[in-house]
N, C-alpha and C positions, 0 to 999 in steps of 0.2 A: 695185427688187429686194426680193424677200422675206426677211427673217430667221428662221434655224430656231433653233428650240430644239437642249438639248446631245442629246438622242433623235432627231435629226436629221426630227424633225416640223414641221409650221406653228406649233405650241406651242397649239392650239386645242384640246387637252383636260389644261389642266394640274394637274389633280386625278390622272390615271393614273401622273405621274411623282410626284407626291408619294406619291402610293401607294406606289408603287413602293422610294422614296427612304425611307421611315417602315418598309415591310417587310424593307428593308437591312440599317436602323440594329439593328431589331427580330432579325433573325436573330445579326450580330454579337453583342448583349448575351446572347441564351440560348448562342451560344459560348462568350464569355468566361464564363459562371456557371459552365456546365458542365464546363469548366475550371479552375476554383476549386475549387469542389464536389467534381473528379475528387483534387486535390492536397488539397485537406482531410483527405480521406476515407483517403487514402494516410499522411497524417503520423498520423489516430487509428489505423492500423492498427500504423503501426510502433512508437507509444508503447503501446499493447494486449498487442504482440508481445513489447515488454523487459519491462513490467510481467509480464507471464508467465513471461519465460525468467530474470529474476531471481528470482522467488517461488519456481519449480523449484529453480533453483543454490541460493538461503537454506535448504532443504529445507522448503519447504512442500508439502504433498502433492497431487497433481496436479489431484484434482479442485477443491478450493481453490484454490488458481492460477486454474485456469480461469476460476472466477465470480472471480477480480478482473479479470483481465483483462478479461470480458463487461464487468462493472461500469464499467472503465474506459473502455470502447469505446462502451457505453453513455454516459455520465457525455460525453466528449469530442465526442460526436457529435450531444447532445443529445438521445437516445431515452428514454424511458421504459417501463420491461417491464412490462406488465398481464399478472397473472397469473390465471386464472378458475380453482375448485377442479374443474371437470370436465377440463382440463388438465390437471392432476397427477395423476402414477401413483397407485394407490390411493386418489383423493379421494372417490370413491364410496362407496356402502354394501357 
């Protein structure tokens, strides 16, 4: 009597289910990142969010608020803003 593999095959190409078993593993881990990544992304929004709506309530003026909060969202998220002077209003002649 012959014995099958758990793919219910002869088990004579067992490189297919390793594949198979590695593109698994593989899809799970960019889930769970992505799911991390998603929740990360959400706690720097909400600490961006008080930092702002506190700056406002202290009377700091809105546009200030603003770039702290950028800053902070920036700063918690790890980005760094590159700023070029053809970007900027007026940076021209």
């Amino acid at each position: 009597m012959q014995e099958y593999g758990a793919t219910g095959d002869s088990g004579d190409e067992p490189g297919e289910s390793f594949e198979d078993l590695i593109s698994g593993i593989e899809t799970e881990m960019t889930a769970t990142r992505l799911h991390k990544q998603g929740a990360y992304a959400i706690a720097a929004a909400r600490i961006a969010g008080t930092v702002f709506s506190e700056a406002l309530t202290s009377g700091v003026p809105y546009e200030l608020a603003k770039e702290m909060a950028l800053d902070t969202w920036n700063s918690v998220m790890g980005l760094t803003l590159v700023e070029s002077e053809a970007s900027e209003v007026g940076g021209g002649d």
